[in-house]
C-alpha positions in Angstrom: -4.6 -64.7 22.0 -8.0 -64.9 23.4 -9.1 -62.0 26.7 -9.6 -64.0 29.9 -13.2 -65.3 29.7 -15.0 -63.0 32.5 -16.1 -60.8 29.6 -15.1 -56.7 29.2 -12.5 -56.0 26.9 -10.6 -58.3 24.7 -6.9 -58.3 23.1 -7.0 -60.2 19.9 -3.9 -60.4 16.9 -4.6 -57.7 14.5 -5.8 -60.5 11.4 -4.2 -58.6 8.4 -1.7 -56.6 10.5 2.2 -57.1 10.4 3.5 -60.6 11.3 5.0 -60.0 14.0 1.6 -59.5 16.1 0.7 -56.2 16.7 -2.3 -56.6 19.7 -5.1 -54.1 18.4 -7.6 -53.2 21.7 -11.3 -53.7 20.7 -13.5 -52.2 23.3 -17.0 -53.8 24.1 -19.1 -52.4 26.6 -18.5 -54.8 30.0 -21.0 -56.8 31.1 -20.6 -55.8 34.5 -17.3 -54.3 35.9 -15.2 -57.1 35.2 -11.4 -57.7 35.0 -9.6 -55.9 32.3 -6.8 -58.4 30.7 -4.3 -54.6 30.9 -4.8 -52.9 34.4 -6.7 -49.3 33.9 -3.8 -47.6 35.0 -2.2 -48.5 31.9 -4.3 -47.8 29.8 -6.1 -44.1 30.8 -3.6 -43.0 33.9 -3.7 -43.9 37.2 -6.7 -41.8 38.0 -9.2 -44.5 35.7 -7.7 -47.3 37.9 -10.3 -46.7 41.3 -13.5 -46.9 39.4 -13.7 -50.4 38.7 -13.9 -53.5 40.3 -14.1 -57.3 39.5 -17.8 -58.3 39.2 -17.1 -60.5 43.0 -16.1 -57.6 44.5 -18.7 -55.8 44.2 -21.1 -58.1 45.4 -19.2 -58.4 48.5 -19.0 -54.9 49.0 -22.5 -54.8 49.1 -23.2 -57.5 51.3 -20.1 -55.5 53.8 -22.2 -52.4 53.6 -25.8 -53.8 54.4 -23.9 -55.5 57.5 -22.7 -52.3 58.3 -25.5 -50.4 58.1 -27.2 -52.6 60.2 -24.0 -52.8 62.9 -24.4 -49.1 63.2 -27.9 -48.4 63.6 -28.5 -47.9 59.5 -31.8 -47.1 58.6 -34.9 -49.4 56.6 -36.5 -47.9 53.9 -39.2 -49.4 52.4 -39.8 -49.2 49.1 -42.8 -50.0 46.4 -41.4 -52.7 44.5 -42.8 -52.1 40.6 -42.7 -55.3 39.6 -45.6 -57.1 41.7 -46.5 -53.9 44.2 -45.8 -55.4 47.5 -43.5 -53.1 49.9 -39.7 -54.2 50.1 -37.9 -54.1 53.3 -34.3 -53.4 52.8 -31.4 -51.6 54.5 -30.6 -48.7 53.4 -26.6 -47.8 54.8 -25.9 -44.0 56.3 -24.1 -41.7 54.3 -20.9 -42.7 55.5 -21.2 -46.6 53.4 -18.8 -47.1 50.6 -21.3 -48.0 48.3 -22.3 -45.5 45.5 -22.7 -45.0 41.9 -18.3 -44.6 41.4 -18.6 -48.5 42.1 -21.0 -49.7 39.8 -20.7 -50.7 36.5 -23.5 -49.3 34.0 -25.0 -52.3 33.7 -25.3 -53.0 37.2 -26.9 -49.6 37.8 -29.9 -50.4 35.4 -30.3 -54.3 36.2 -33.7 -55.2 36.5 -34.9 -54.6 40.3 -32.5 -52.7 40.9 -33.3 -49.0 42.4 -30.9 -46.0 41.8 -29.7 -44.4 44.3 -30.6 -40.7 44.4 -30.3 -39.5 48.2 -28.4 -40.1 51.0 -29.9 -40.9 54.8 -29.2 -39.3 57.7 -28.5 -41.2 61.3 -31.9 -42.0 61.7 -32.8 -43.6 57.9 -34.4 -40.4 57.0 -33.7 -39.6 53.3 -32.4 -35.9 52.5 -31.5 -33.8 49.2 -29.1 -34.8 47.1 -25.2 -35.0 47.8 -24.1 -31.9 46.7 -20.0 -31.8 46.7 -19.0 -28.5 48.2 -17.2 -26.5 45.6 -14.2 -24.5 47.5 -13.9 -20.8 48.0 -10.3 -21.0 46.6 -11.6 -23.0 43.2 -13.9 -20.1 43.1 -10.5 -17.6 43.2 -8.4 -19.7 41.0 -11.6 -19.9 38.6 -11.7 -16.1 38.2 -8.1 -15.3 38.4 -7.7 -17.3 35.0 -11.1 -16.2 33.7 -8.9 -13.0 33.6 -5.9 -14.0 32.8 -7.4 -14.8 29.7 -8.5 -12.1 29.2 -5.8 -10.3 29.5 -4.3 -12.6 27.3 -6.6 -11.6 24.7 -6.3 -8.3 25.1 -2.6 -8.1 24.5 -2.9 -10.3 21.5 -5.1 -8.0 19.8 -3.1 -4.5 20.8 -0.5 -4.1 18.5 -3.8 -4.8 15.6 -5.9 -2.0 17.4 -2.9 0.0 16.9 -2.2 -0.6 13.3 -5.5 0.3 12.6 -5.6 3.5 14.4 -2.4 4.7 13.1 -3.5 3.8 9.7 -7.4 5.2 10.3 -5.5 8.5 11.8 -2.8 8.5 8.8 -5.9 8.6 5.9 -7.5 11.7 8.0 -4.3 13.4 7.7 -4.1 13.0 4.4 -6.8 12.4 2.2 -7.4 16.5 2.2 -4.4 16.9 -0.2 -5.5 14.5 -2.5 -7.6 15.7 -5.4 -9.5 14.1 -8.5 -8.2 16.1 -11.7 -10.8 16.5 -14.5 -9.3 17.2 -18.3 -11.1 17.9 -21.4 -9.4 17.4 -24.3 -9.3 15.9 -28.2 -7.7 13.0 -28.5 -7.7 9.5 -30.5 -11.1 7.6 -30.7 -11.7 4.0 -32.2 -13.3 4.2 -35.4 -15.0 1.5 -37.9 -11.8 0.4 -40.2 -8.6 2.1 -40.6 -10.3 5.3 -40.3 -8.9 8.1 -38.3 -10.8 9.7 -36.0 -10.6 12.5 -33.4 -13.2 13.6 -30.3 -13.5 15.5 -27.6 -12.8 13.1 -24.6 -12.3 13.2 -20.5 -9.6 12.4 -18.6 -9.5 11.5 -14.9 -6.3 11.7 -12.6 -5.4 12.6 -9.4 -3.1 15.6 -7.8 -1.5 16.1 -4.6 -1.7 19.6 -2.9 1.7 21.1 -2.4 0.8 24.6 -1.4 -1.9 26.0 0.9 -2.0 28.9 -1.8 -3.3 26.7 -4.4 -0.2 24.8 -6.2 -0.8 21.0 -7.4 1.3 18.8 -9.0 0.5 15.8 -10.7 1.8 14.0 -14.3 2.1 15.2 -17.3 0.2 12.7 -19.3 -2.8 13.3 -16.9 -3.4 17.0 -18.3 -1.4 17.4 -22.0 -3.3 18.1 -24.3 -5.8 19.8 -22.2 -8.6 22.3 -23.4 -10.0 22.7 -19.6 -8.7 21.6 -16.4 -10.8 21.1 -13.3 -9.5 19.4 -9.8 -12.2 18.6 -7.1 -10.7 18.6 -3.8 -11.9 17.2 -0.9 -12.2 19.3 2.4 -10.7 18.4 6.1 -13.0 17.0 8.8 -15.7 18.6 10.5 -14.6 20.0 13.6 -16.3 16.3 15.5 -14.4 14.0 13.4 -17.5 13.4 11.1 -16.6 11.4 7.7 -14.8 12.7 4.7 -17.3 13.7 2.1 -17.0 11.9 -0.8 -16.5 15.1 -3.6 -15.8 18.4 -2.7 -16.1 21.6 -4.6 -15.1 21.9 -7.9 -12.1 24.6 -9.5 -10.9 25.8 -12.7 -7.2 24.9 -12.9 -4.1 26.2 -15.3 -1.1 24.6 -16.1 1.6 26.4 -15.2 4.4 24.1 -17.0 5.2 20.7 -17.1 7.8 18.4 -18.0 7.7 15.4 -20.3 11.3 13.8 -19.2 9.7 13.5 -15.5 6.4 12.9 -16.7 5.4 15.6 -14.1 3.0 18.6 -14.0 2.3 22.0 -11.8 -1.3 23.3 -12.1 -2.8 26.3 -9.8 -6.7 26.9 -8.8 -7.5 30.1 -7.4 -8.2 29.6 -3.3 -6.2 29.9 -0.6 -6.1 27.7 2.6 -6.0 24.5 1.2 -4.7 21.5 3.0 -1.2 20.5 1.8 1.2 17.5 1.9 4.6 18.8 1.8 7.0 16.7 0.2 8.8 14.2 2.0 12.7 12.8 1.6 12.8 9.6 -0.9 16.6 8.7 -0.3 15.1 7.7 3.3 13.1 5.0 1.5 14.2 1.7 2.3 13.0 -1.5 0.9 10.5 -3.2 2.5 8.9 -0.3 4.1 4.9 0.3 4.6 3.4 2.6 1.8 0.0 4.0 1.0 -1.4 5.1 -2.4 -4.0 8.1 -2.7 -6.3 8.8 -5.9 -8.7 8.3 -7.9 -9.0 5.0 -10.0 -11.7 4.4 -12.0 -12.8 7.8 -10.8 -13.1 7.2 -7.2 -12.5 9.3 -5.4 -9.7 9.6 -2.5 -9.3 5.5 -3.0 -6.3 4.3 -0.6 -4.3 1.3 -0.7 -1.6 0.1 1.0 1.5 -2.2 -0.1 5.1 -2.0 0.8 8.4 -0.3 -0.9 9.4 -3.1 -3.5 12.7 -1.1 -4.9 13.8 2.5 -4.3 15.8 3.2 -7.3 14.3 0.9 -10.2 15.1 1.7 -13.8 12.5 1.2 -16.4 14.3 2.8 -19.4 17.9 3.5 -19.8 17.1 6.5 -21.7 15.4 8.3 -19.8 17.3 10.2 -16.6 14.6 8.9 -14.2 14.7 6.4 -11.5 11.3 5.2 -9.8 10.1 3.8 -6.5 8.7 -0.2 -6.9 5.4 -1.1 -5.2 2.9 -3.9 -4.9 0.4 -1.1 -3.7 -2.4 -1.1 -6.1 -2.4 1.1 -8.2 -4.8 1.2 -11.1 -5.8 3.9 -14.1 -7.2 7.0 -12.5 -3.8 7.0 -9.5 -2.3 8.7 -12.2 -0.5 12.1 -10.3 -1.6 10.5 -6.7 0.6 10.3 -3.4 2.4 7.4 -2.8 2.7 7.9 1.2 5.1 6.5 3.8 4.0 5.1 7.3 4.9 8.6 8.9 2.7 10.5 6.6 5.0 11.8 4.1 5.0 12.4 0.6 7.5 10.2 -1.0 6.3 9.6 -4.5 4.1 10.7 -7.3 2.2 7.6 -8.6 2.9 7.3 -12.3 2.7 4.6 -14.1 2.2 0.0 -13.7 3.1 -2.5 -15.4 0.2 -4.7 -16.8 -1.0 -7.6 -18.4 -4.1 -7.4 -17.9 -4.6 -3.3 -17.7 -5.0 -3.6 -13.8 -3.2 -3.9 -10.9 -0.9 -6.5 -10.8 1.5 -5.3 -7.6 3.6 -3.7 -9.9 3.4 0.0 -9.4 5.8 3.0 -10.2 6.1 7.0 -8.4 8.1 9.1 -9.1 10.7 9.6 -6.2 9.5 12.8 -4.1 12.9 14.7 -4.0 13.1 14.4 -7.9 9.2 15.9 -8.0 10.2 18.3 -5.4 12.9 19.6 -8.0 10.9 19.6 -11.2 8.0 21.3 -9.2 10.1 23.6 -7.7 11.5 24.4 -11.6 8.2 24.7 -13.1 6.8 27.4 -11.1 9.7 29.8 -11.3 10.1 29.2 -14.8 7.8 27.3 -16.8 10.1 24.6 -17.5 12.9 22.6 -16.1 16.8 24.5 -16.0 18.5 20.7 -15.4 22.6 20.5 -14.6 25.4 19.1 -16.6 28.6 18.4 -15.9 30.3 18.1 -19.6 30.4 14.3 -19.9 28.7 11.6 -21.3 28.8 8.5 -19.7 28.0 4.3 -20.2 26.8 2.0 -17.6 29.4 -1.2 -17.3 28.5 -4.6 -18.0 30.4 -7.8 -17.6 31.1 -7.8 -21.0 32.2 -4.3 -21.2 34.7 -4.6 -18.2 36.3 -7.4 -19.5 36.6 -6.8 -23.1 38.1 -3.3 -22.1 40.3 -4.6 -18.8 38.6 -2.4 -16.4 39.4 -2.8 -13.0 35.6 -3.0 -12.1 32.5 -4.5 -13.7 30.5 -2.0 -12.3 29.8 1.9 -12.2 30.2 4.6 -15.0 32.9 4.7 -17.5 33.4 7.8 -18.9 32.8 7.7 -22.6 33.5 11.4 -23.5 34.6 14.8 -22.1 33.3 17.9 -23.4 36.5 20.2 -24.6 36.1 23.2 -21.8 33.1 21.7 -19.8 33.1 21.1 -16.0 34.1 17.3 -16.3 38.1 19.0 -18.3 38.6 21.3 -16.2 38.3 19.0 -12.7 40.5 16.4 -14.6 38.3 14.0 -15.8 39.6 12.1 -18.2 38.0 9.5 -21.6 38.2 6.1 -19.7 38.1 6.7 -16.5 35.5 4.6 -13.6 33.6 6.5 -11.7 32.4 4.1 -8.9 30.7 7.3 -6.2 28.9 10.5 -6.3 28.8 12.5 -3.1 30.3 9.3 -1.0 27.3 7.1 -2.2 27.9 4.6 -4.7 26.8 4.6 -8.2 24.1 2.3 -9.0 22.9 3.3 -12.5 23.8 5.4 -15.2 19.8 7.1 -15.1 20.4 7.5 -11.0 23.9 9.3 -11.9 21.9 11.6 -14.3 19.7 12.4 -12.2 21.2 13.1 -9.0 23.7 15.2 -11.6 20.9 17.2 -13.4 18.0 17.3 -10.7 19.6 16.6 -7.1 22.9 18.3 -7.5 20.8 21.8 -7.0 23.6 23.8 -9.0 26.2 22.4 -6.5 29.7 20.9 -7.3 29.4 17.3 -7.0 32.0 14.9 -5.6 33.1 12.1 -8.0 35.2 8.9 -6.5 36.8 7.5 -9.5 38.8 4.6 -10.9 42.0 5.3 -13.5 43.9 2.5 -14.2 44.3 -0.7 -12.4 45.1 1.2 -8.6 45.0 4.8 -9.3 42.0 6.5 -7.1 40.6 9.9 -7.3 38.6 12.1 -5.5 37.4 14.7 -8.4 35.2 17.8 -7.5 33.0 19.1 -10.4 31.4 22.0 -10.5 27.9 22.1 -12.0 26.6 24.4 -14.8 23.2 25.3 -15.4 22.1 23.2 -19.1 20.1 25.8 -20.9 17.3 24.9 -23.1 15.7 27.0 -26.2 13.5 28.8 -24.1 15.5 29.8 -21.1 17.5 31.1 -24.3 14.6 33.2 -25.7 13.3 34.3 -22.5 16.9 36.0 -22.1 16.3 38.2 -24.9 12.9 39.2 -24.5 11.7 42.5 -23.4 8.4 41.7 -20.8 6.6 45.2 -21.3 6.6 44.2 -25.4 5.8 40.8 -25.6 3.4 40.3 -22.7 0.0 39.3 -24.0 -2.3 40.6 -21.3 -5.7 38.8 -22.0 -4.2 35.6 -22.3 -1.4 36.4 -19.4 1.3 35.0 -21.4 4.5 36.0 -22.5 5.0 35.0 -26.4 7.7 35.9 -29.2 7.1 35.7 -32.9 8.6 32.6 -34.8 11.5 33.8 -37.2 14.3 31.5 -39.2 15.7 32.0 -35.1 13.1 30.5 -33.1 12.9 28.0 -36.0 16.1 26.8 -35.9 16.0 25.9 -32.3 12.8 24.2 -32.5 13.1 21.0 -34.8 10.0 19.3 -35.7 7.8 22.3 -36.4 4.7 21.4 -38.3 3.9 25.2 -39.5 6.8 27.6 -39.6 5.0 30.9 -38.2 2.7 31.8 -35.5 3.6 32.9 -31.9 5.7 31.0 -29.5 4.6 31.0 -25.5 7.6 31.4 -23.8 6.1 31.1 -20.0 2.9 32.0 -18.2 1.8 35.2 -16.2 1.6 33.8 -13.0 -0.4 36.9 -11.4 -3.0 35.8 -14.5 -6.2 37.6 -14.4 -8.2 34.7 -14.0 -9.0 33.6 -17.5 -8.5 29.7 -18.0 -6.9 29.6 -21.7 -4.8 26.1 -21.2 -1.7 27.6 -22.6 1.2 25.8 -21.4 5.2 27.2 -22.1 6.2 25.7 -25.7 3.0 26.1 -27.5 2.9 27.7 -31.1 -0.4 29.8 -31.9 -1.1 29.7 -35.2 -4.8 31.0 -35.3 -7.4 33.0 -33.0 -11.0 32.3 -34.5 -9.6 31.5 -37.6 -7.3 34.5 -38.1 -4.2 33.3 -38.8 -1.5 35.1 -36.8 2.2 35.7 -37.3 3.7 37.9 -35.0 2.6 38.9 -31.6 1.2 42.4 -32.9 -1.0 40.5 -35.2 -2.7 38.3 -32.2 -3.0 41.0 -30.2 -5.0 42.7 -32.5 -6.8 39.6 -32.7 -7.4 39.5 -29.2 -8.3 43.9 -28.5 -11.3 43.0 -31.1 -12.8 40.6 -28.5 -14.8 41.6 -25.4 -15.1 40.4 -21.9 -17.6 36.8 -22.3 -16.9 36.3 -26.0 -15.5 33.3 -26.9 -12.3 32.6 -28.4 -10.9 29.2 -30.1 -6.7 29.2 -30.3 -5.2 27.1 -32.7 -2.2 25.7 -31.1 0.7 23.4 -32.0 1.9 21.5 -29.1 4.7 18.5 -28.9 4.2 17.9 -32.6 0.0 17.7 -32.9 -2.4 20.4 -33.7 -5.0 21.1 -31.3 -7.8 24.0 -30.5 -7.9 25.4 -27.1 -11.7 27.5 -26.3 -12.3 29.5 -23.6 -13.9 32.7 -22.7 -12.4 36.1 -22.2 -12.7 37.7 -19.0 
């Protein structure tokens, strides 16, 4: 089908569309303003449909208008006609005609002799300005009103993001003074050409969180073992204006004061007072999918954040170990070792420990240490040195699906008791060799290394509620009372006399290793030398590196034997000479140099 033959627009089958004769609109550019084979109305709205005309109206409404300018008194205007320069008499209708620009095709505007329009006439033919359409006072109104609407708009949008980055930009100022890089100096491992063996002196850089004002840091236990010299750089608060946190603070000796290798977890003090500290926040308040921030050092720099959320609150890593740990995808890369993992209220809930890595990097899977379990162990290691854990006088498997139904148990989850010590807690509340327990203080048990540890670390010395299983419908509600587990030292320490076997220049409290001692500690590489029981903690300020457990064998190459023998050692030294221990420590052989205040 063919448009109608007046020109414009045409209709035409679409030649390789379906068969059944989809029209397909080509649009040309119209001659003049001819007829349109679909109305306007159709095609753009009803508002397209008054600007066009057939070409014959047009020319009539021009003829209309010239008639009724000259009816009503319309004006001649007499123009230069360019094409031969002889004037040109024609009438020109008053403002109130019908014929403008709206009516005209384009073509018809520019045909040749033909004179735009640019002014109107008044009454008498006299040409003025330009039609300007008056713009209204009220389009003016409505104009502004949404001009700030919008922007209103806008700035609700972007509120709740100005806030977020305030609280965020306020949390870091809070608590990037607790945060400290931790600088160790040991002898460790170093690659060698072929299967040689080789040994150096080598740095180690972690990070610590500030628990005390009085000088108290914890961090891991991997970050500083091992350590001749210990040095933590902490980063001071704000000017007084708000200025910028300095990147590196002052610099401090540190001591160890104990540390524990089942946590992974570390105390160490520095000498100064004032210091900003994060207290320790309550982990059993984590939940899953909460905001987190990391603090450290990785890479060694310095009071680094990131930010992730809570992946897991109790994850288990290894089943032997009595420790459950907090899952995030905050990065967290070598160097966060002993850093705060921080909550969206700006408390400590973690210690960051350890990732998991393919590629030796972060890769959004990040481990801390729970804070109320650090809170514990820090708590242990500065009264004592080392960690008095709880026990209850059972020992105790995880179920499986395989377990419950190879044995009949009425569940397929909790802890089935697999022994009862003879005279322990566990007998003498009734616990008995097969039993379920399924809660522990009205919570229910999720793991057998979360059980553990909420036995040994959170119980506090407190009787703990069991809800247990016996039988197919038998429930029971068993209270166990807690004893204190007591290791070789808190054993040694009980007999020791404090005026005797205090070792003044070194501040530490040691014992003599006899067939005793021995005994108690297997895996002893050299039967004699001095044991350090624990650590003076009013010390008089000379940074030897001793930590509770070590074994001095030698002091500048004297060997020593019994505690008389290395304090006679030590009386033959003066204030600035140096002194090199030999020391035995977790099964390796290391020296420890420092100088005598």
């Amino acid at each position: 089908m063919r448009g109608a033959p007046h020109g414009g627009h045409r209709l035409q089958p679409d030649a390789v569309g379906p068969a059944h004769g989809r029209l397909q609109r080509r649009a040309r550019r119209p001659a003049g303003c001819g007829r349109l084979a679909l109305p306007l109305s159709r095609l753009y709205g009803p508002w397209a449909a008054p600007q066009c005309r057939a070409g014959g109206r047009v020319a009539a409404d021009r003829a209309a208008a010239r008639r009724d300018g000259r009816r009503r008194g319309g004006g001649v205007d007499a123009r230069l006609d360019r094409r031969d320069g002889s004037h040109r008499r024609r009438a020109v209708p008053r403002s109130g005609g019908r014929l403008d620009r709206r009516c005209q095709s384009r073509a018809d505007r520019h045909r040749p002799g033909r004179r735009l329009r640019r002014h109107q006439t008044d009454r008498r033919g006299h040409r003025t300005g330009p039609a300007v359409k008056p713009v209204s006072r009220a389009s003016t109104l409505l104009a502004a009103l949404l001009a700030a609407v919008t922007a209103t708009l806008e700035g609700q949008r972007r509120a709740p993001l100005v806030q977020l980055d305030n609280a965020i930009e306020s949390l870091v100022h809070d608590v990037s003074p607790s945060i400290v890089q931790v600088l160790v100096t040991g002898i460790g491992p170093v690659p060698a050409p072929g299967r040689t063996l080789a040994v150096a002196h080598e740095q180690v850089i972690g990070s610590g969180v500030i628990v005390d004002s009085a000088g108290f840091i914890i961090t891991n236990a991997h970050v500083v073992a091992g350590a001749q010299r210990v040095e933590v750089i902490v980063t001071p608060s704000r000017t007084a204006d708000g200025g910028r946190l300095p990147r590196g603070g002052p610099s401090l000796a540190a001591r160890i004061i104990g540390l524990d290798r089942v946590t992974d977890l570390a105390v160490l003090k520095v000498d100064a007072t004032g210091l900003a500290a994060l207290p320790f926040g309550d982990s059993d308040r984590l939940r899953e999918g909460q905001l987190v921030l990391t603090f450290g050092s990785p890479a060694g720099l310095a009071n680094s954040v990131t930010m992730g959320v809570v992946s897991s609150v109790a994850r288990e890593v290894d089943p032997d170990r009595p420790v459950v740990y907090i899952q995030t995808d905050a990065p967290i890369n070598p160097g966060n070792s002993g850093g705060g993992l921080v909550s969206a209220d700006g408390a400590l809930v973690g210690i960051n420990t350890f990732i998991l890595s393919q590629s030796g990097g972060s890769e959004g899977l990040g481990f801390a240490i729970p804070s109320n379990m650090a809170a514990f162990v820090y708590r242990q290691l500065r009264a004592y040195g080392h960690v008095h854990r709880g026990m209850i006088g059972m020992t105790g498997q995880e179920i499986s699906p395989v377990l419950a139904k190879g044995l009949g148990l009425p569940r397929d989850w909790g802890i089935l008791v697999a022994d009862v010590a003879s005279g322990g807690p566990a007998a003498s509340a009734g616990l008995q060799r097969g039993d379920v327990v399924v809660g522990l203080n009205g919570k229910p048990v999720a793991t057998l290394a979360q059980f553990v540890a909420d036995v040994t670390m959170g119980s506090g010395g407190r009787p703990v509620q069991l809800d247990v299983l016996r039988g197919p419908a038998t429930t029971l509600t068993v209270r166990v009372p807690v004893s204190e587990q007591r290791d070789s030292l808190d054993r040694i320490m009980a007999s020791l006399d404090p005026d005797r076997n205090l070792l003044r220049k070194i501040d530490v409290l040691g014992v003599a290793i006899d067939s005793a001692v021995a005994a108690s500690m297997p895996g002893l590489r050299i039967s004699s030398g001095v044991l350090v029981v624990a650590q003076a903690l009013d010390a008089g300020g000379t940074q030897t590196g001793l930590a509770a457990g070590d074994v001095i064998h030698t002091a500048n190459r004297t060997t020593v034997g019994t505690v008389e023998d290395l304090r006679a050692a030590l009386r033959a030294l003066k204030s600035g000479d140096a002194v090199v221990l030999g020391v035995e420590r977790e099964g390796g052989l290391l020296f420890l140099p420092f100088e005598l205040n």
